[in-house]
C-alpha positions as CSV (number, residue, x, y, z in Angstrom):
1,X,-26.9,59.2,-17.8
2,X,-25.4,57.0,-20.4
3,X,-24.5,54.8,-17.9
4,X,-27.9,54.6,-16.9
5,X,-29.0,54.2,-20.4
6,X,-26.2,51.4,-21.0
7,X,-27.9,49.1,-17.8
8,X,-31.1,49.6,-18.9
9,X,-30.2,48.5,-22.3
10,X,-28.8,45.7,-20.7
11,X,-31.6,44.5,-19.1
12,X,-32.8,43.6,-15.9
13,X,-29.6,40.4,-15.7
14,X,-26.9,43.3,-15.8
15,X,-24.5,42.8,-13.4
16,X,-23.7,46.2,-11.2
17,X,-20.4,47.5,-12.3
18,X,-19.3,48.4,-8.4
19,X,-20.2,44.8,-7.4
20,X,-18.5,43.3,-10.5
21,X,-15.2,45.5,-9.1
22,X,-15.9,44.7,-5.7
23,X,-15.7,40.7,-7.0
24,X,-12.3,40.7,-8.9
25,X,-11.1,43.1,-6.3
26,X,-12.1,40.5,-3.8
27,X,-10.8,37.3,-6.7
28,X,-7.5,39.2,-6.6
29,X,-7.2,39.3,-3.2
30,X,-7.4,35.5,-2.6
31,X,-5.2,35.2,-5.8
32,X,-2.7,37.1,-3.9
33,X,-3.1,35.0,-1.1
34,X,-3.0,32.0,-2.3
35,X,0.2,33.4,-4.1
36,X,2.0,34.3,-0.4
37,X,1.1,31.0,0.9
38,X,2.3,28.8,-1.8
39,X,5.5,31.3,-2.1
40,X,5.7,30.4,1.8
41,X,5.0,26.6,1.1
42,X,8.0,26.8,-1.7
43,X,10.0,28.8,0.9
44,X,9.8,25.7,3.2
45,X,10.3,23.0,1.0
46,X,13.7,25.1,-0.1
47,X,14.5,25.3,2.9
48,X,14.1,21.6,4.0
49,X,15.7,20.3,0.8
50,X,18.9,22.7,2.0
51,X,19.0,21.6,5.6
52,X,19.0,18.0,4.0
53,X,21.3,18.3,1.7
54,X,23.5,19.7,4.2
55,X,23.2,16.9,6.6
56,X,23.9,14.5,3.9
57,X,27.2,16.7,3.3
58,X,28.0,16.1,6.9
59,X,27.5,12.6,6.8
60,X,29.4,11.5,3.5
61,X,32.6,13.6,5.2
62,X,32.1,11.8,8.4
63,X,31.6,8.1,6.7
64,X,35.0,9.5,4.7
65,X,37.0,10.4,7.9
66,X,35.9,7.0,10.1
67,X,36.9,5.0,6.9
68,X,40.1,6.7,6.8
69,X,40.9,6.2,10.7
70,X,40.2,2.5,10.1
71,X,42.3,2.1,7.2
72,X,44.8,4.1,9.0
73,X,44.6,1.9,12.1
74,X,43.7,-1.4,10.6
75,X,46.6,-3.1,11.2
76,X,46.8,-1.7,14.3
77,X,45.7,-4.8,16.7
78,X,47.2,-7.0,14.2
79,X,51.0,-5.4,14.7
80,X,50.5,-5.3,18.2
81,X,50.2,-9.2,18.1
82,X,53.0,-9.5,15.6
83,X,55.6,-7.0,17.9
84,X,54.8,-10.2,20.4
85,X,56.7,-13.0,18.2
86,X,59.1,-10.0,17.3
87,X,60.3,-9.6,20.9
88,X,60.3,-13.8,21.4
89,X,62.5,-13.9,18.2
90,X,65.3,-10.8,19.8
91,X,65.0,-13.1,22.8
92,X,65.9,-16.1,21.2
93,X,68.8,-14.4,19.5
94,X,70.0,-12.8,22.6
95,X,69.9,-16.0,24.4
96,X,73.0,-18.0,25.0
97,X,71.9,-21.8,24.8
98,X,72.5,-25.0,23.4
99,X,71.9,-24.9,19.1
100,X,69.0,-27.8,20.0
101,X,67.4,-25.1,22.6
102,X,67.4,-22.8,19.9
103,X,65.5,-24.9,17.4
104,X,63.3,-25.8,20.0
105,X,62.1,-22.2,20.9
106,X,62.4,-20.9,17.1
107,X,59.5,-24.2,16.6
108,X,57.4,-22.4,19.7
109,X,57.6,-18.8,18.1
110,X,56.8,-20.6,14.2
111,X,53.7,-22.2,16.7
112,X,52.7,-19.2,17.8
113,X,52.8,-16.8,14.5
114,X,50.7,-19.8,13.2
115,X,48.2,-19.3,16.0
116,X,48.2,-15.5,15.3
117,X,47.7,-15.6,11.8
118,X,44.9,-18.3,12.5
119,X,43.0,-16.0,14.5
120,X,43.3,-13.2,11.7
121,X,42.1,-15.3,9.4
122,X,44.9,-17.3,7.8
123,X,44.1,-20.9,6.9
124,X,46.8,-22.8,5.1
125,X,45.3,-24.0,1.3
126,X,46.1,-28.0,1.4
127,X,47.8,-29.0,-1.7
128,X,47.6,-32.7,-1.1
129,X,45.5,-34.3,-4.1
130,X,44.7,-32.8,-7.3
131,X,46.1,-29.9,-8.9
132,X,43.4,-26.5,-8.7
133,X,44.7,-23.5,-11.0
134,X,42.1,-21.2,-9.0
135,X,44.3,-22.4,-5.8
136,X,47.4,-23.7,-6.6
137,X,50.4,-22.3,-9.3
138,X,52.5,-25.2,-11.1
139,X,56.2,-24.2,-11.3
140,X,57.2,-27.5,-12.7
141,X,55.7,-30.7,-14.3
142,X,56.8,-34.4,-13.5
143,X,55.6,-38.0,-14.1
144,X,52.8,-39.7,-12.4
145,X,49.1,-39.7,-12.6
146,X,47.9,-36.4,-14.6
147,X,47.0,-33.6,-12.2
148,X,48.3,-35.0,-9.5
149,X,50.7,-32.7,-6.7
150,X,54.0,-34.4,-6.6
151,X,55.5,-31.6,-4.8
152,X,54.6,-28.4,-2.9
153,X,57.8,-25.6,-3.2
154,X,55.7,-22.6,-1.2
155,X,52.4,-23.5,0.6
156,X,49.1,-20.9,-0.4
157,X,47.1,-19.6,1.8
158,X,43.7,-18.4,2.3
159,X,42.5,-15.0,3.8
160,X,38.8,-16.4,5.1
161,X,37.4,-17.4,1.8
162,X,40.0,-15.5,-0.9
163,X,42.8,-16.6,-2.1
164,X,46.1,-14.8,-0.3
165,X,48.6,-16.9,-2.1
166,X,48.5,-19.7,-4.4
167,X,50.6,-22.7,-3.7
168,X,53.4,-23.4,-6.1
169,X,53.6,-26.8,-6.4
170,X,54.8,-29.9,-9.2
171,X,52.0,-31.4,-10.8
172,X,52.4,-34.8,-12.7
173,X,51.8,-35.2,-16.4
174,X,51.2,-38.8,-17.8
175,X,53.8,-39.6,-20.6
176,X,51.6,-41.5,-22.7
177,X,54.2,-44.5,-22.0
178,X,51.6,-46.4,-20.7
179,X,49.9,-48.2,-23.7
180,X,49.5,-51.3,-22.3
């Protein structure tokens, strides 16, 4: 009867107390849902953020085996050409001939080891002209016109644009005897 009493003291706007339960019971069962299905969503993501992380696992071992194999066989084609000259120079050794035959086919395999290391490559750095510190290394200073190459001791060479080997070379240095 109080219960009665209390909705009548309400008024007529009162709300039913068994449809007000009925609504957060209903509320809480589409909170619960949407719970589970962003739970699920999560799930998924988790999942897919695992599955790629593993790939990228995979891949940064293979990339790290392939570079490996080809620093491991880099040389590989390279060697193969240079066993060529090796086998002309036992040949030339082994051979019995004239000492001007000799020269001759020691010029041919100096020919071809140039033509090799042309095709890898190798391009001799000219040291005719003036003297370049970024290219050339002076073992030894002489007269004539300043920074001028009066002599070359060990040609440099280039591995396609960097610098293999500086040339070592004698570069002139004026005096100052020339005061006219």
């Amino acid at each position: 009867m109080e219960k009665a009493q209390g909705s009548e003291a309400n008024g007529s706007g009162a709300v039913d107390p068994d449809q007000q339960l009925s609504s957060l019971q209903e509320e809480l069962r589409s909170e619960k849902e949407e719970k589970e299905r962003q739970a699920k969503l999560a799930a998924e993501y988790l999942d897919t953020a695992k599955r790629v992380q593993a790939e990228f696992d995979n891949y940064k071992k293979r990339v790290q085996r392939e570079k490996e194999d080809i620093v491991k066989y880099a040389n590989q084609r390279l060697l193969s050409d240079l066993l060529l000259v090796f086998d002309d120079f036992e040949r030339a050794l082994a051979s019995q001939c004239s000492e001007e035959q000799l020269r001759e086919g020691i010029i041919k395999i100096r020919d071809n080891l140039a033509a090799l290391m042309a095709e890898n490559g190798l391009k001799e750095i000219p040291s005719n002209g003036k003297f370049d510190p970024t290219i050339h290394e002076a073992l030894s200073v002489g007269e004539g016109e300043d920074g001028t190459i009066l002599e070359v001791f060990q040609k440099g060479y280039y591995l396609g644009d960097k610098v293999l080997r500086c040339s070592k070379v004698k570069v002139a240095k004026e005096t100052g005897d020339n005061n006219g």
